[in-house]
C-alpha positions, 0 to 999 in steps of 0.5 A, spaced: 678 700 101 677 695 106 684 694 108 685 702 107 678 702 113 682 696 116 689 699 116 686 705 120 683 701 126 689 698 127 692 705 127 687 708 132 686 702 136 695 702 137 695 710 138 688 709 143 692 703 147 698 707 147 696 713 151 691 708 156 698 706 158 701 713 157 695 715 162 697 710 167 701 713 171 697 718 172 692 714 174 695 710 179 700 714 183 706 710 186 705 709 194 711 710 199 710 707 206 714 708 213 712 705 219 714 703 226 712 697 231 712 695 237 715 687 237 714 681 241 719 675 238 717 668 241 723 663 240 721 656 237 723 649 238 730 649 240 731 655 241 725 655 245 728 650 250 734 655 251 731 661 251 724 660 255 722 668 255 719 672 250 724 679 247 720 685 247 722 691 244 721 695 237 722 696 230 720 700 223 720 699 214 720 703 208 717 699 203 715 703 195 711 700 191 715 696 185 709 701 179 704 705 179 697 700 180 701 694 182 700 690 188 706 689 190 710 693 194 719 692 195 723 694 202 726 693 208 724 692 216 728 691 222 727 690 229 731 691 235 728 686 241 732 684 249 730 678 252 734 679 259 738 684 263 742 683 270 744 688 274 750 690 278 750 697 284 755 699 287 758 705 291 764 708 292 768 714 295 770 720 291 773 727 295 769 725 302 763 724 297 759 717 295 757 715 288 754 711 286 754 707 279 751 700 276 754 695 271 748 693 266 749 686 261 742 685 257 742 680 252 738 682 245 737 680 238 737 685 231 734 683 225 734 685 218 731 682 212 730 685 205 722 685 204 717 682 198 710 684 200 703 682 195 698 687 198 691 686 193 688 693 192 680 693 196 676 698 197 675 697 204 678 700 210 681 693 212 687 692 207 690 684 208 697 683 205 702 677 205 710 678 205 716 674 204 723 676 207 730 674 207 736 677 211 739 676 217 738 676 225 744 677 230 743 676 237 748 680 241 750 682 248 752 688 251 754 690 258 755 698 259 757 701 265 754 708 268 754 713 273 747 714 277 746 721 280 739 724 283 732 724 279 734 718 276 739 721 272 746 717 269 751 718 265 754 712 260 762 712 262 763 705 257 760 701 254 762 694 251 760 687 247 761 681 250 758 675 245 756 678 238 753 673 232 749 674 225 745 667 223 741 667 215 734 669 216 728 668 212 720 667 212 713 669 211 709 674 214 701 675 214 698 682 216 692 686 216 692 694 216 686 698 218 686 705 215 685 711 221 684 716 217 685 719 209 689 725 210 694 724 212 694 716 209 694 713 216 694 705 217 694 701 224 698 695 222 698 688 225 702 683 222 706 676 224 712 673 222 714 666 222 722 666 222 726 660 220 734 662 223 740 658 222 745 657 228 748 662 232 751 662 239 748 667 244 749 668 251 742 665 257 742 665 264 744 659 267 739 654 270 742 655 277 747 662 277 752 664 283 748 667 289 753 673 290 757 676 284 761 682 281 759 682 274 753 681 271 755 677 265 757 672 270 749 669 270 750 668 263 753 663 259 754 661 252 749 656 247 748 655 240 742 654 238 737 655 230 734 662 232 727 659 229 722 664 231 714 667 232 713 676 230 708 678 233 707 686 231 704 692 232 705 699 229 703 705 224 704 706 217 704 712 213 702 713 206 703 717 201 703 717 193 710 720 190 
C-alpha cells in the first residue's frame, strides 16, 4: 500500500511539473525588440592620434529573446558614422547657360556585429542591460559627384570609392532603457560600447593640406592604425511579444 501511495505521488507530481513547463510559454511571451539610434564614435589610442575627431551618424538592431522567461536576448546592431567631408564647386557653361555642380569625399566608418545581450527581468521602468559583441568595422571613403539646382536641389551624376577596408571588431557594452509607455512597448535606449579593432587603412586630413585644389580627395592621405573606439548611443526601441 505505501509503495502503491508512494508510486502515485511520483506520478502526480511528474504530470504537475510537466504541465507547469507545458504552461511556460504562455506565461512568458517571446520578446522582439527593433530600435534606431543616433551615434557618436569616439576614436581611442592610436587611432585617436590619427583621427583627432569624433563620427557622427546613426544606426539600428534587431534582437529576439533566445526562450520565453529567459533573460537573454540574440541579434545584430549596425551603425553608419562620417568623420570629415571636403568640398570642391565648380561652375560651367552648358547652351549660354551656367551650371553649377560639386565634388564631395567624406570619410566614414560602417560597423556590423552579431549581439549577446544579458537583460535581467525588473519591474520598474529602468531595465539595465550588459551586451557582447563580435564582428567587423570597415572604414571607407567615397567621393560623389553631383549637380546643384536652385532650392537647394541637386542631383547625383557619379559616385565612386576611393579607400575601402574591413578590420575584426569585438567588445562590450552597457546600457540602460527607460519605458515610455506600455502600449505600444516603447523604450528610450542609452547605451556605451568600448570597441577593440584590428588595423585598417583609412584615409585623414593631412596635417598641412594644399592651399588650392581641384579634387577633394587631395586633402586627404592614407594611414593604418588599430580602430580601437567609445559608442556613445541614443535611440528608441520597440517591444512586442511574438
Amino acid at each position: 500500500m505505501l509503495r502503491t501511495i508512494l508510486l502515485c505521488t511520483l506520478l502526480n507530481t511528474g504530470i504537475v511539473a510537466l504541465q507547469a513547463q507545458a504552461d511556460e510559454p504562455g506565461r512568458y511571451p517571446l520578446y522582439m525588440q527593433i530600435g534606431g539610434h543616433f551615434s557618436v564614435l569616439n576614436p581611442l589610442e592610436g587611432f585617436r592620434q590619427v583621427l583627432d575627431m569624433n563620427g557622427i551618424g546613426g544606426g539600428g538592431q534587431v534582437l529576439f529573446q533566445m526562450g520565453p522567461g529567459r533573460p537573454v536576448f540574440a541579434g545584430l546592431d549596425f551603425s553608419l558614422v562620417r568623420f570629415d567631408e571636403e568640398t570642391v564647386g565648380f561652375t560651367t557653361t552648358q547652351n549660354g547657360f551656367p551650371e553649377n555642380y560639386e565634388l564631395r569625399t567624406r570619410t566614414n566608418m560602417l560597423l556590423g556585429h552579431v549581439l549577446l545581450r544579458f537583460k535581467p527581468f525588473t519591474n520598474f521602468f529602468l531595465q539595465p542591460y550588459a551586451d557582447g559583441l563580435i564582428g567587423l568595422k570597415r572604414p571607407y571613403t567615397r567621393t560623389q559627384y553631383v549637380q546643384l539646382f536652385d532650392e537647394g536641389e541637386e542631383d547625383l551624376i557619379e559616385a565612386y570609392p576611393e579607400l575601402n577596408d574591413n578590420t575584426f571588431s569585438a567588445g562590450l557594452g552597457a546600457g540602460l532603457q527607460a519605458r515610455l509607455t506600455s502600449w505600444p512597448d516603447l523604450l528610450l535606449d542609452a547605451r556605451c560600447t568600448y570597441l577593440m579593432g584590428g588595423s585598417a587603412r583609412y584615409l585623414v586630413r593631412m596635417d598641412d593640406p594644399p592651399a588650392v585644389i581641384d579634387d577633394p580627395i587631395e586633402v586627404f592621405e592614407e594611414r593604418i592604425t588599430a580602430t580601437t573606439t567609445l559608442q556613445i548611443q541614443i535611440g528608441l526601441t520597440l517591444q512586442f511579444g511574438l
